[in-house]
BALOBA-1460 file (C-alpha; in Angstrom, 3 decimals):
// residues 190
<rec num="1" residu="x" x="15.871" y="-2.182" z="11.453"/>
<rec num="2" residu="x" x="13.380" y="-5.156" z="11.796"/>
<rec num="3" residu="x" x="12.313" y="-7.235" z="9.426"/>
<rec num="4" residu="x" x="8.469" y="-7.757" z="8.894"/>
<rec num="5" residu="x" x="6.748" y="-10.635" z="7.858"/>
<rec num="6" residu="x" x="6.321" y="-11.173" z="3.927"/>
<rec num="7" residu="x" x="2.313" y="-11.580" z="4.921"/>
<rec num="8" residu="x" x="-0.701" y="-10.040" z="7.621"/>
<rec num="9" residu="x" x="-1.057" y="-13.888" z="8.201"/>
<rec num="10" residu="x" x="2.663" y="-14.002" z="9.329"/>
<rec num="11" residu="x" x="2.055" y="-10.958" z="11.239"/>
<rec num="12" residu="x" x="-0.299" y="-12.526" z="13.007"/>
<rec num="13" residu="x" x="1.549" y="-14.882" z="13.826"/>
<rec num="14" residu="x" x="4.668" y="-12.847" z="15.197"/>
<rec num="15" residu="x" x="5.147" y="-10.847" z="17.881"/>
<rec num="16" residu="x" x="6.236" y="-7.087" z="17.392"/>
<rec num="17" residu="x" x="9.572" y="-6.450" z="17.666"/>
<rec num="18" residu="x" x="11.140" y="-2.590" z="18.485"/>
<rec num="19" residu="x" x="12.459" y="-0.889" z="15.661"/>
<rec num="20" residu="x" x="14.786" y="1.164" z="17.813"/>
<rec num="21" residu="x" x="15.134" y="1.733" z="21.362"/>
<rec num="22" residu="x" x="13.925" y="5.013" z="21.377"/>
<rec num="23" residu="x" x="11.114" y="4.318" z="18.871"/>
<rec num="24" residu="x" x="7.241" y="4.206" z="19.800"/>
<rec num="25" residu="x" x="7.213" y="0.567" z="18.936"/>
<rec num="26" residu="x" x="9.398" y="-0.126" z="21.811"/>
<rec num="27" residu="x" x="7.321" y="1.724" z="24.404"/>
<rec num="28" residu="x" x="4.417" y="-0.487" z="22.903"/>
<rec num="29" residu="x" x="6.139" y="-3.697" z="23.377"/>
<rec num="30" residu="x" x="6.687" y="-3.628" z="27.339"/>
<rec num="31" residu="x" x="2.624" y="-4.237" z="27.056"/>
<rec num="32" residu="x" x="2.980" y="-7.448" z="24.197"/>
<rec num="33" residu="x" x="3.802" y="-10.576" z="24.377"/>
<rec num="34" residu="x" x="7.258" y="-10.671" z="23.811"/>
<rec num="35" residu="x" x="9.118" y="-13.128" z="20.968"/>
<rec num="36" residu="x" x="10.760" y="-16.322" z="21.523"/>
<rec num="37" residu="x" x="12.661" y="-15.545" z="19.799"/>
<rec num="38" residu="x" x="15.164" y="-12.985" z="18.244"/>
<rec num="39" residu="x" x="17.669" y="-13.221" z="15.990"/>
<rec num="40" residu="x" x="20.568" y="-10.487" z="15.376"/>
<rec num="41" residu="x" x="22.595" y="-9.878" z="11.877"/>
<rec num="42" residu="x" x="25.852" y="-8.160" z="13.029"/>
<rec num="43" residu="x" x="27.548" y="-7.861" z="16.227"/>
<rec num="44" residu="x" x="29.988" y="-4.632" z="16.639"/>
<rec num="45" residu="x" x="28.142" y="-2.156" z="18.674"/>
<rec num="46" residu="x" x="24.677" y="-2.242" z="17.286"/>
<rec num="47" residu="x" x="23.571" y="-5.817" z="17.191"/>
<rec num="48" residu="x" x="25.423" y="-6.528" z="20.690"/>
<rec num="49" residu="x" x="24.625" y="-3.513" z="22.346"/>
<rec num="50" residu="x" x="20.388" y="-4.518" z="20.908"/>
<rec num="51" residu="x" x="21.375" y="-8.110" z="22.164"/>
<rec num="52" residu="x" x="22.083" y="-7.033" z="25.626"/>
<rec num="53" residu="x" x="19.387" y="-4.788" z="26.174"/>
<rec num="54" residu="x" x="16.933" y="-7.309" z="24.618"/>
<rec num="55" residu="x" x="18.373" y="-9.779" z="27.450"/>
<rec num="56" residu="x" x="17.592" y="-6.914" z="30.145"/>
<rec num="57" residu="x" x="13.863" y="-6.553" z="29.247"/>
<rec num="58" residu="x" x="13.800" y="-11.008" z="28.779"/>
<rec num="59" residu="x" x="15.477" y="-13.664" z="30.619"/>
<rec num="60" residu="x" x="12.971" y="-16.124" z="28.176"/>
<rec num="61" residu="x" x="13.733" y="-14.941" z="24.734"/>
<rec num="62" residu="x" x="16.196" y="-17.096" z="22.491"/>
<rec num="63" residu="x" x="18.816" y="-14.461" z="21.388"/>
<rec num="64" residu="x" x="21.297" y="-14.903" z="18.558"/>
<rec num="65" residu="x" x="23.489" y="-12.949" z="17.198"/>
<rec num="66" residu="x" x="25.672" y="-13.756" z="13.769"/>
<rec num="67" residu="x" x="28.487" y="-12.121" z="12.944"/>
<rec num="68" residu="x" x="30.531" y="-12.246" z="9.422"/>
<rec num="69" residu="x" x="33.742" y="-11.144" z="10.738"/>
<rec num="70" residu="x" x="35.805" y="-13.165" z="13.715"/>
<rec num="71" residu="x" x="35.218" y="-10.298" z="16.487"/>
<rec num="72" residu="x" x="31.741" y="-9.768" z="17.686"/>
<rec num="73" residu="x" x="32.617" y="-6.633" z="19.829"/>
<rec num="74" residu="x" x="35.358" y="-3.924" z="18.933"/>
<rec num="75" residu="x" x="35.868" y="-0.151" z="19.959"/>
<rec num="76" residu="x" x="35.201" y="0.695" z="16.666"/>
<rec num="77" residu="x" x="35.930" y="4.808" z="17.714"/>
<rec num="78" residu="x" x="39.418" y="3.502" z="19.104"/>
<rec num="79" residu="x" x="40.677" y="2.245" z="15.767"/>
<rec num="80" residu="x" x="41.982" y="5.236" z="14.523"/>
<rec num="81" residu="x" x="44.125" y="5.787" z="18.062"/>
<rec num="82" residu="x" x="45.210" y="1.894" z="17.175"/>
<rec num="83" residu="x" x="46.954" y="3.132" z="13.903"/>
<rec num="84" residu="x" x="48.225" y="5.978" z="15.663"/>
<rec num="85" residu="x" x="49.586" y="3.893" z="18.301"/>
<rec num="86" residu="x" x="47.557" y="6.543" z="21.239"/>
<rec num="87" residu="x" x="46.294" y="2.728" z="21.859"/>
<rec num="88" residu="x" x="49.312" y="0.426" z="22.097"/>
<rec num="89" residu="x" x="47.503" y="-2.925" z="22.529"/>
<rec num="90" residu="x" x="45.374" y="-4.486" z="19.958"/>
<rec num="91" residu="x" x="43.652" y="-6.700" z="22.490"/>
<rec num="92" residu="x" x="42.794" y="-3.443" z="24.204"/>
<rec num="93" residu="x" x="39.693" y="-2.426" z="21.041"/>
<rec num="94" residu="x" x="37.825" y="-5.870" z="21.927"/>
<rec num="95" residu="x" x="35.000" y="-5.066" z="24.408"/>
<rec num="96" residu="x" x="33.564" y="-8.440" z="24.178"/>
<rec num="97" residu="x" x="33.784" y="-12.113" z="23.109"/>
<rec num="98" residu="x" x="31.612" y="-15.082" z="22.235"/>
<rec num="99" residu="x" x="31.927" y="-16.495" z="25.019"/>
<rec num="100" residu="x" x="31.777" y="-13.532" z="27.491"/>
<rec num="101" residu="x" x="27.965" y="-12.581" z="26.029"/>
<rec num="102" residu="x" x="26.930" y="-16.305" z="26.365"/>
<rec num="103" residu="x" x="28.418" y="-16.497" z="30.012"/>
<rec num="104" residu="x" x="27.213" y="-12.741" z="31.101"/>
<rec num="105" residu="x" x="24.087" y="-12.425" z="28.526"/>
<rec num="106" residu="x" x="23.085" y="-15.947" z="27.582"/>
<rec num="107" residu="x" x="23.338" y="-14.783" z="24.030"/>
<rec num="108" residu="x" x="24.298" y="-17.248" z="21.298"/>
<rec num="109" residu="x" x="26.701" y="-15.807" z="18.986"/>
<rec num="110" residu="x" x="27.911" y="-17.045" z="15.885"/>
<rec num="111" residu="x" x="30.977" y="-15.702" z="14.483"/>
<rec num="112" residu="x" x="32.468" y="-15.868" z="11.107"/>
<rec num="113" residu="x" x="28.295" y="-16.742" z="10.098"/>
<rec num="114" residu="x" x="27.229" y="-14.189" z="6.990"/>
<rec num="115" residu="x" x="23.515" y="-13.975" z="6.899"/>
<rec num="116" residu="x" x="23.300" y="-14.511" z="2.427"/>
<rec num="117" residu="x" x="19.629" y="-14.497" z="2.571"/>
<rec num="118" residu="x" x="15.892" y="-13.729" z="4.196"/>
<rec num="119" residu="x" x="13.646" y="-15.503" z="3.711"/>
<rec num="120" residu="x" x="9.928" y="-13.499" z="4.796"/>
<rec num="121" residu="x" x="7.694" y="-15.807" z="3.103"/>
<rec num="122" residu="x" x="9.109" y="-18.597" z="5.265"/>
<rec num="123" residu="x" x="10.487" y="-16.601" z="8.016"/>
<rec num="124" residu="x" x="14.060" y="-18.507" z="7.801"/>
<rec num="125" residu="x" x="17.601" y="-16.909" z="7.569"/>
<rec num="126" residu="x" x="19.841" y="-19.137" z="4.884"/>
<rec num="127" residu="x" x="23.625" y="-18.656" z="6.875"/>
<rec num="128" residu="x" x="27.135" y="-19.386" z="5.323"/>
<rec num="129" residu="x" x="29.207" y="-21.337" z="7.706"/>
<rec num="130" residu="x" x="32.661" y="-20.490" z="8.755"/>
<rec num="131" residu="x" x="33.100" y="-23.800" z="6.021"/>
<rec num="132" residu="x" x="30.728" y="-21.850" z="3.508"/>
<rec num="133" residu="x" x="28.050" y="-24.404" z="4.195"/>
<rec num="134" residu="x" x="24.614" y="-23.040" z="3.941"/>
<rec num="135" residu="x" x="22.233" y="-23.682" z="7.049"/>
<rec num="136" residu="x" x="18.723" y="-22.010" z="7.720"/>
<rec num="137" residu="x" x="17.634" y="-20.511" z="10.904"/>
<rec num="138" residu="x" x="13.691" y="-20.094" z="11.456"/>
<rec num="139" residu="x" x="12.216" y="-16.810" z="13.226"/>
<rec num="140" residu="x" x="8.671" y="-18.132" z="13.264"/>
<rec num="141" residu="x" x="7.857" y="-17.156" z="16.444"/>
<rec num="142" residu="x" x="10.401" y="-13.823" z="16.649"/>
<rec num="143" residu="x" x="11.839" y="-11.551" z="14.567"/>
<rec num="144" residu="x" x="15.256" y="-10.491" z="12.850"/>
<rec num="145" residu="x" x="17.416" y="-7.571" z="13.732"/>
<rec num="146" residu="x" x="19.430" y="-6.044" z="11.136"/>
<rec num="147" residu="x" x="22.295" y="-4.527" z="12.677"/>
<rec num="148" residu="x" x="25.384" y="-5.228" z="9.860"/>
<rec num="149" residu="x" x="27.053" y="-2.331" z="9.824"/>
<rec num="150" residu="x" x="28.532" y="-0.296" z="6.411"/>
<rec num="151" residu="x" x="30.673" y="-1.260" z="3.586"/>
<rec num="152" residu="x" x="33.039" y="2.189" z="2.831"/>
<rec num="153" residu="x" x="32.592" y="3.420" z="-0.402"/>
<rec num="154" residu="x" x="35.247" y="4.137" z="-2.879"/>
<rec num="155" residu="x" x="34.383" y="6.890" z="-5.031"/>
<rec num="156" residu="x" x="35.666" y="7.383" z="-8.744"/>
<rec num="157" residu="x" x="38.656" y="9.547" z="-7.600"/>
<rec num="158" residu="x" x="42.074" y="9.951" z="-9.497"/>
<rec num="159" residu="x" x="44.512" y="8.128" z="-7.461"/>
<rec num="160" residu="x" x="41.740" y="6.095" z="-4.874"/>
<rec num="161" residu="x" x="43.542" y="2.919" z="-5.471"/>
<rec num="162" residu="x" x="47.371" y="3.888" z="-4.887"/>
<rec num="163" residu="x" x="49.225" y="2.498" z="-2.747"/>
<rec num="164" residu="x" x="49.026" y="4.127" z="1.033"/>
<rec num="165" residu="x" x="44.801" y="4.573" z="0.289"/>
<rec num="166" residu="x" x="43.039" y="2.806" z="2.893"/>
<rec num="167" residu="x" x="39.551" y="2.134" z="4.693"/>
<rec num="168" residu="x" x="38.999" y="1.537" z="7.860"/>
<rec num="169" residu="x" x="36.546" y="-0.477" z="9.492"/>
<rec num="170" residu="x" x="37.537" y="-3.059" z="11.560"/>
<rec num="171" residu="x" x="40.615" y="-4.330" z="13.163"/>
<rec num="172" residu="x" x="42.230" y="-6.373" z="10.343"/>
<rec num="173" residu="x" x="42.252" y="-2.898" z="8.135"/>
<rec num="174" residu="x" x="43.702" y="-0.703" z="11.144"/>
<rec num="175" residu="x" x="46.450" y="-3.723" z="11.619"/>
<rec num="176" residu="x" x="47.221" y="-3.357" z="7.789"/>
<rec num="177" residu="x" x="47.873" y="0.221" z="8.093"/>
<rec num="178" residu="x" x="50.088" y="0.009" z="10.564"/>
<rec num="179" residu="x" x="51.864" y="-2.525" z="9.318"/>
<rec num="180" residu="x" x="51.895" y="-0.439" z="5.875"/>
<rec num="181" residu="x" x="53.008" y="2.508" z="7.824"/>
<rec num="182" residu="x" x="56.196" y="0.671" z="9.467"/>
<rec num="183" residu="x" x="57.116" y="-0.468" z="5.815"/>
<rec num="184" residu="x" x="57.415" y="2.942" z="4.649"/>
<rec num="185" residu="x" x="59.207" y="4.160" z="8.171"/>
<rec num="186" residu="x" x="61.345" y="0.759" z="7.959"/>
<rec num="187" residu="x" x="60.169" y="0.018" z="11.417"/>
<rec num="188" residu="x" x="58.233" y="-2.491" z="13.242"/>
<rec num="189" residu="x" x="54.879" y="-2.269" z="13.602"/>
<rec num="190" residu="x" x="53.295" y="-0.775" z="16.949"/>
């Protein structure tokens, strides 16, 4: 999803950016002028697979990518065969790093940065800090990407917050269930 300008003036202003890849706006934009520059909310597969393939149609544009949690690129699908140990290595569900998308992409990535705020009007981002501290980031001359991924939803079920009730969306929660697992097996986890 792309964020628009708050105003037609602002739109003016900005160049289009694709909504999807296989969206009509994207066909459109090989014709535009491209943006200077783009900037991604979430990493995982959507914003960093967007990031990459934004870098394939530009070598020019100024890509970055914030991420809230520490790992900007996981095998999300392979979390499940983490916990169930099909996967023995946790280092085997990161695809990518920081640095390796800077070094291979040229992609700026900021991890352990939670976008708290847009800002249309303005065109800025306000970002938290690994620290907390707030900082803006400006898209006047781009656009945003919103690529954050879910929160899991809990519903009102008898029982949804005993213990051994889990979610599972990244690797922090797939090392707590194993580790909850060996507990109750009076193993080690792995």
């Amino acid at each position: 999803l792309v964020v628009p300008p708050a105003s037609p003036s602002a739109a003016a202003q900005s160049p289009q950016c694709p909504q999807s890849p296989q969206s009509p706006q994207s066909q459109s934009l090989r014709r535009s002028v491209p943006p200077k520059r783009i900037l991604v909310i979430g990493g995982v597969a959507g914003g960093a697979s967007f990031a990459a393939r934004a870098r394939r149609h530009s070598e020019e544009v100024d890509l970055v990518m914030f991420e809230k949690d520490e790992h900007v690129s996981i095998a999300t699908c392979g979390l499940p065969y983490f916990v169930g140990n099909v996967i023995a290595e946790e280092k085997s569900l990161y695809v990518s790093s920081a640095n390796a998308l800077k070094t291979n992409f040229n992609i700026t990535v900021k991890v352990r940065h939670e976008v708290k705020q847009i800002d249309r009007e303005r065109q800025v981002l306000t970002i938290a800090g690994p620290d907390g501290t707030l900082v803006e980031e400006s898209y006047r001359d781009g656009c945003v990407v919103l690529a954050p991924g879910s929160t899991p939803i809990r519903p009102p079920l008898p029982g949804i917050d005993l213990p051994g009730i889990f979610h599972l969306r990244n690797v922090p929660d797939a090392v707590q269930i194993k580790a909850w697992l060996a507990l109750q097996r009076g193993t080690e986890p792995g």
